[in-house]
DSSP file (Angstrom, degrees, kcal/mol; ACC not computed):
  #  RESIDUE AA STRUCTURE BP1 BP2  ACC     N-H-->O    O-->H-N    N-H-->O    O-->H-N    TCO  KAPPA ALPHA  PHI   PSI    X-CA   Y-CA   Z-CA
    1    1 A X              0   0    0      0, 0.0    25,-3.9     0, 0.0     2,-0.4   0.000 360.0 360.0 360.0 147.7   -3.2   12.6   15.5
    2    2 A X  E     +a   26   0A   0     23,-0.2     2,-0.6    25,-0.0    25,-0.2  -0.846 360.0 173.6 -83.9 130.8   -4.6   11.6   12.1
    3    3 A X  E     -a   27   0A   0     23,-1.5    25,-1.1    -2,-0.4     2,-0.3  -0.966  22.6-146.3-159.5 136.5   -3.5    8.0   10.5
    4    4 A X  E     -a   28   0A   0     -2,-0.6     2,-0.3    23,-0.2    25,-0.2  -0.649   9.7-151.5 -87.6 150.0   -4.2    5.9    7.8
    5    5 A X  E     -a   29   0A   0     23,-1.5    25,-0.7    -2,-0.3     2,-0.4  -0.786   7.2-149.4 -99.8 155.5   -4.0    2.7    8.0
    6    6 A X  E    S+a   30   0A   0      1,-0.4    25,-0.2    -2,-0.3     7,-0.1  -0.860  85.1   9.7-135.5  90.8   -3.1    0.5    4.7
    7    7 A X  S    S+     0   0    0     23,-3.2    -1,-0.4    -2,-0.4     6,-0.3   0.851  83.5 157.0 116.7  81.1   -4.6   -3.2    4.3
    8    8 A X        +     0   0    0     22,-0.4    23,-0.2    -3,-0.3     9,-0.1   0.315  55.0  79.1 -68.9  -7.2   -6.9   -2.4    7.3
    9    9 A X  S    S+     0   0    0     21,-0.1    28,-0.3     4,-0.1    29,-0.2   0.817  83.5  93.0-103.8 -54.2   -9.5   -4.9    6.5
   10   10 A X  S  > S-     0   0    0     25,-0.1     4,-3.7     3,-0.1     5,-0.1   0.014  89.9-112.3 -35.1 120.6   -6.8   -7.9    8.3
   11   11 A X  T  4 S+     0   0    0      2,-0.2     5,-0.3     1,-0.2    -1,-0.1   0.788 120.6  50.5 -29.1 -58.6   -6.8   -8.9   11.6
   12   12 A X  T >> S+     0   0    0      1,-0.2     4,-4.0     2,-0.2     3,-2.3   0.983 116.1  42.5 -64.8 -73.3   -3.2   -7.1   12.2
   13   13 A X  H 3> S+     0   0    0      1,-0.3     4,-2.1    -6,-0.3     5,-0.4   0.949 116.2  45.5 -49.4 -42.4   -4.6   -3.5   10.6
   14   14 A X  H 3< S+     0   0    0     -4,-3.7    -1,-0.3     1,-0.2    -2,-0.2   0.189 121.5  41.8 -98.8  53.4   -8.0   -3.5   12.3
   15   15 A X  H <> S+     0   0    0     -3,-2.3     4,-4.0    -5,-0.1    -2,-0.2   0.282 112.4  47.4 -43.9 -69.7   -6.1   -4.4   15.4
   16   16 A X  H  X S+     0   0    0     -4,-4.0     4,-2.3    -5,-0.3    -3,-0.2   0.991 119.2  47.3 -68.2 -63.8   -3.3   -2.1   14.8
   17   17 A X  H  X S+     0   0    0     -4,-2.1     4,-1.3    -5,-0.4     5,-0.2   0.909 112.7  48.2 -48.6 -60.8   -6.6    0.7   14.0
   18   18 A X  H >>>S+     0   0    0     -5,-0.4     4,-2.8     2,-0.2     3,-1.0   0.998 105.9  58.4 -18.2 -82.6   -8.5   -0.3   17.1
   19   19 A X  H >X5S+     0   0    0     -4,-4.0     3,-3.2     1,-0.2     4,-2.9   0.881 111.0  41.5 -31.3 -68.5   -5.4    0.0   19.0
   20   20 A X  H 3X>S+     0   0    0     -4,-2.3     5,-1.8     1,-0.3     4,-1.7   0.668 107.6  56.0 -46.5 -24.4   -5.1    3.7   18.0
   21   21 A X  H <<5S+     0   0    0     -4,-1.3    -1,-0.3    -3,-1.0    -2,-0.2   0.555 104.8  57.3 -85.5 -16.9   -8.4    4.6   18.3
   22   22 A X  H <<5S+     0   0    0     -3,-3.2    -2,-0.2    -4,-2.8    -3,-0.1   0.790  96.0  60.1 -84.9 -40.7   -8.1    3.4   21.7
   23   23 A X  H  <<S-     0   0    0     -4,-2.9    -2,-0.2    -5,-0.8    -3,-0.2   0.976 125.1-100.3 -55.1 -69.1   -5.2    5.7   22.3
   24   24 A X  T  <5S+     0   0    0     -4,-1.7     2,-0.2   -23,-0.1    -3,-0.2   0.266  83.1 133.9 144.5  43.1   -7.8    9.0   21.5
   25   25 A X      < -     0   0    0     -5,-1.8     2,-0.6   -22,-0.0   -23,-0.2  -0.761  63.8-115.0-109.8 176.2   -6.0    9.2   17.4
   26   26 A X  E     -a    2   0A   0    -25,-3.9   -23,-1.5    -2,-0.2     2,-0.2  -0.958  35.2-157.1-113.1 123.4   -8.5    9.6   14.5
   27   27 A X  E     +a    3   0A   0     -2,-0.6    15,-0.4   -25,-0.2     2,-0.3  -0.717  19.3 177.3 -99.1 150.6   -8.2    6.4   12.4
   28   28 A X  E     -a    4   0A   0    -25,-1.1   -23,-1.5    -2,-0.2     2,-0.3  -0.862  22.2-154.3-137.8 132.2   -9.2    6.0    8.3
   29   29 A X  E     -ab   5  43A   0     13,-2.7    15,-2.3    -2,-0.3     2,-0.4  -0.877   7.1-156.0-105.2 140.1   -8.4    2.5    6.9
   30   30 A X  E     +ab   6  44A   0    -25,-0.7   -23,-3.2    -2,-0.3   -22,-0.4  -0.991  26.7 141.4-117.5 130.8   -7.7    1.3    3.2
   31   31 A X  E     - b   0  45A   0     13,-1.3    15,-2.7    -2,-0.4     4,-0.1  -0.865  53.3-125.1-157.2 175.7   -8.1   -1.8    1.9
   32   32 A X  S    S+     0   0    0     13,-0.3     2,-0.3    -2,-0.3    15,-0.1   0.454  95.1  45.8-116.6 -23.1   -9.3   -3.8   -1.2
   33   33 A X  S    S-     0   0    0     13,-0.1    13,-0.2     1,-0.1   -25,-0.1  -0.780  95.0 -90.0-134.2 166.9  -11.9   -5.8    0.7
   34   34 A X        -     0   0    0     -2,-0.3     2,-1.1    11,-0.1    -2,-0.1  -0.294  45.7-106.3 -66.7 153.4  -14.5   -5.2    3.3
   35   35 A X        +     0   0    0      1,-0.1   -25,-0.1    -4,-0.1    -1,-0.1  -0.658  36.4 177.3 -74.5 102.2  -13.6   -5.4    7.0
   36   36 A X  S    S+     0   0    0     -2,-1.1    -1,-0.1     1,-0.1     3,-0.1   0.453  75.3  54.6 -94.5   2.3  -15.0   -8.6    8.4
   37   37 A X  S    S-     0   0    0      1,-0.3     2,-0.5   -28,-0.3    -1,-0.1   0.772 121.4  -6.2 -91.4 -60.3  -13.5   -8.2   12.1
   38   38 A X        -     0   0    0    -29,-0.2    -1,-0.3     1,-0.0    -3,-0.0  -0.961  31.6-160.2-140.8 142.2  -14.9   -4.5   13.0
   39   39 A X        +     0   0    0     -2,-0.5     4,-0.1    -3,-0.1    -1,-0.0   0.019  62.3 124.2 -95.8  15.1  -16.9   -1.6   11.3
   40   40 A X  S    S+     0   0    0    -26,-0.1     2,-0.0     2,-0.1   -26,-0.0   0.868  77.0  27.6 -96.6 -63.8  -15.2    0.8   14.6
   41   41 A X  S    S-     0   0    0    -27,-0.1     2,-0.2     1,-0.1   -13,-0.1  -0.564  95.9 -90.0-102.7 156.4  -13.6    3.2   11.9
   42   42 A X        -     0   0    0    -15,-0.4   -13,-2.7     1,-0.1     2,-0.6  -0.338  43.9-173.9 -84.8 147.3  -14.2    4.4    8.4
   43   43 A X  E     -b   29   0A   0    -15,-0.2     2,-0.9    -2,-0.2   -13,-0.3  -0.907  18.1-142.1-124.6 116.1  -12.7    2.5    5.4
   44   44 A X  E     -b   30   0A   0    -15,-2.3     2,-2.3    -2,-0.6   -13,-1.3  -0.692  12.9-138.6-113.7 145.4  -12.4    2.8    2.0
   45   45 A X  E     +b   31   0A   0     -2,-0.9     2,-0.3   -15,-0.1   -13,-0.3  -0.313  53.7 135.1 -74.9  87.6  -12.6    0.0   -0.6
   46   46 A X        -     0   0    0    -15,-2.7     2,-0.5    -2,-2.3   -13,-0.1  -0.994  51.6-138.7-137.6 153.6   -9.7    1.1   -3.0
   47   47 A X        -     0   0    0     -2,-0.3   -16,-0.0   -15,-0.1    -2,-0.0  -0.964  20.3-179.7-102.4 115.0   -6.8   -1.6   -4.5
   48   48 A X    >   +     0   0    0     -2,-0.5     3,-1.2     2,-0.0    -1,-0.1   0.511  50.7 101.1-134.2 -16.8   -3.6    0.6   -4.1
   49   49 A X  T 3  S+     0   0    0      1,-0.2    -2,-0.1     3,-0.0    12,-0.0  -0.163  83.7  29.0 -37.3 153.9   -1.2   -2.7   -5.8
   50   50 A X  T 3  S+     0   0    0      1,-0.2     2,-0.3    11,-0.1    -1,-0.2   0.747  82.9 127.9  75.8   2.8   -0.5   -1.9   -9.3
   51   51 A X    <   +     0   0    0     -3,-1.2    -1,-0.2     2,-0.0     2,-0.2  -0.349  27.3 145.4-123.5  77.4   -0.5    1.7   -9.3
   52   52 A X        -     0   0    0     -2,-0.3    -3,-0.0     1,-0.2     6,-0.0  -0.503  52.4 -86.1 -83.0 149.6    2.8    3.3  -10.9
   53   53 A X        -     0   0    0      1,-0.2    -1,-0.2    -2,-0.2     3,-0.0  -0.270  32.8-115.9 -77.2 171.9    3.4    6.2  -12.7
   54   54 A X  S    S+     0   0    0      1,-0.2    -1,-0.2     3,-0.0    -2,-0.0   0.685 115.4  54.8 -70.6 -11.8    3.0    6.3  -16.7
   55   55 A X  S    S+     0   0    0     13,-0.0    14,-0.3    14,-0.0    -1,-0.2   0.992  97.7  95.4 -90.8 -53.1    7.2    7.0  -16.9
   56   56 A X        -     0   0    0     12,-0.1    12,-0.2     1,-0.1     2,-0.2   0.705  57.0-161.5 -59.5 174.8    7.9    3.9  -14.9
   57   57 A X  E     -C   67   0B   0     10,-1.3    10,-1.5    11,-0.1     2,-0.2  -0.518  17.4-143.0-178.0 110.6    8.8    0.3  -15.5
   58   58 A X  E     -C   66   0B   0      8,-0.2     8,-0.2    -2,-0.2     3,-0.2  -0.271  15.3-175.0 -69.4 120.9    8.3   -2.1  -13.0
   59   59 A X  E    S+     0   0B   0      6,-1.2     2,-0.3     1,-0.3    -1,-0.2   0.821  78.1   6.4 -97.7 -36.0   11.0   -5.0  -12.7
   60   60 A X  E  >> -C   65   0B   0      5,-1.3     4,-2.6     1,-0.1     5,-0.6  -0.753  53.2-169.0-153.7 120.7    9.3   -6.9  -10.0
   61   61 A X  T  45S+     0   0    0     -2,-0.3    -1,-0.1     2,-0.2   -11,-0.1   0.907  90.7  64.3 -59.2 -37.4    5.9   -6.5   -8.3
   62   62 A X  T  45S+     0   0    0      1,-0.2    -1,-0.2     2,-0.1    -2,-0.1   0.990 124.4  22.5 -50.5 -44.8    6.2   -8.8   -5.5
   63   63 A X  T  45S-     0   0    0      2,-0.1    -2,-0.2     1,-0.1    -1,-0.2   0.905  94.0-139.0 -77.5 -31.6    9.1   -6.1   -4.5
   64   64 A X  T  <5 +     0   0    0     -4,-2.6     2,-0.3     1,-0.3    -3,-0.1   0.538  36.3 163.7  83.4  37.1    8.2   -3.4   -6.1
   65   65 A X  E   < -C   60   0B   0     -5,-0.6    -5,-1.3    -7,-0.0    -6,-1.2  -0.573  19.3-172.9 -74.3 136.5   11.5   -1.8   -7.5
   66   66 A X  E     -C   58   0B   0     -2,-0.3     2,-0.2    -8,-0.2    -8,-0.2  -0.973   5.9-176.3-121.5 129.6   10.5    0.7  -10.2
   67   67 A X  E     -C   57   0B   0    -10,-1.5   -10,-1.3    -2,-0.3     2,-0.1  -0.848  32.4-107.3-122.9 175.3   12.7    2.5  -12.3
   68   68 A X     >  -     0   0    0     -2,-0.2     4,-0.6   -12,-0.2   -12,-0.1  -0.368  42.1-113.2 -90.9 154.4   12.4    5.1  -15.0
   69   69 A X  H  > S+     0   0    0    -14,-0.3     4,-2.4     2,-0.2    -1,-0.1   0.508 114.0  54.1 -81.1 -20.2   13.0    3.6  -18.6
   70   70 A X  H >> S+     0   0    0      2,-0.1     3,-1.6     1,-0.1     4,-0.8   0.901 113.3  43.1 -50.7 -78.6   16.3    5.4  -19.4
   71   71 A X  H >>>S+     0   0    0      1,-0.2     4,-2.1     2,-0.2     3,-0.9   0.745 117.6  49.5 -39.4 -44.0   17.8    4.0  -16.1
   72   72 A X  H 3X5S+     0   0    0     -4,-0.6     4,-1.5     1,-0.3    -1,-0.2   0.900 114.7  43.7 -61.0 -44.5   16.0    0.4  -17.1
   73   73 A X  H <<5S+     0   0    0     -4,-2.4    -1,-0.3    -3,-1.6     4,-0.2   0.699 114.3  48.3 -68.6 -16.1   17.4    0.4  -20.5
   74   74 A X  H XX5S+     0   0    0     -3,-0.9     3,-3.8    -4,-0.8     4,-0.5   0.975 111.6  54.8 -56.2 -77.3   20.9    1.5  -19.2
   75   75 A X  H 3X5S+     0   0    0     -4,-2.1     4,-2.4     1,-0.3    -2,-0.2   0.711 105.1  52.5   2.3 -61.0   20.5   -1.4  -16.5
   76   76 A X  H 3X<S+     0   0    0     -4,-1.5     4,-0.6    -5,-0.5    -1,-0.3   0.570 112.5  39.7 -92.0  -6.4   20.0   -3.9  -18.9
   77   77 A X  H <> S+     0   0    0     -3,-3.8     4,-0.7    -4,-0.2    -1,-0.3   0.824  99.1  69.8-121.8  -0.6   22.7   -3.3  -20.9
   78   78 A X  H >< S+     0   0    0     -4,-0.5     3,-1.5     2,-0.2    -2,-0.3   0.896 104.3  47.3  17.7 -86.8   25.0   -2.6  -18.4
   79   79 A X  H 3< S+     0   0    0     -4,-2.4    -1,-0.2     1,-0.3    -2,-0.1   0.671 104.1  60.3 -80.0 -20.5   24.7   -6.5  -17.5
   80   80 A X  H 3<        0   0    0     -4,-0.6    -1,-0.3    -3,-0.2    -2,-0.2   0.685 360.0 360.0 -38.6 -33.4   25.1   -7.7  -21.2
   81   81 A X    <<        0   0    0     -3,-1.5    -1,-0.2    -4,-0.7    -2,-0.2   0.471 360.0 360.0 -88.2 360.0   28.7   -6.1  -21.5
């Protein structure tokens, strides 16, 4: 089986990739930083945070609720009334 991994460059993801690789699956990791535990599978340096579509509007990053900007402006007056 094929699987990505997401924030691979961390002890848990190039663990978690290791682990898989060990199993006989074909691993590719993404992450924002280089891997400093293992080089065992291929990685690509990309920052994946922060990437929403152009209709959206983001209420909180740490969680990451996004709603379309009708719904947001409904929302928000909705709790004024």
């Amino acid at each position: 089986m094929r699987v990505l991994v997401t924030g691979s460059s961390g002890q848990i993801g190039t663990n978690l990739a290791l682990r898989l690789q060990a199993d006989g699956h074909d691993v590719f990791g993404v992450d924002k930083r280089q891997n400093a535990w293992s080089d065992a599978f291929p990685t690509l340096l990309q920052d994946l945070a922060g990437h929403y579509p152009a209709t959206s509007s983001c209420t909180s990053l740490r969680t990451q609720r996004c709603t379309s900007s009708s719904a947001s402006r409904t929302a928000r007056s909705r709790t004024r009334s």
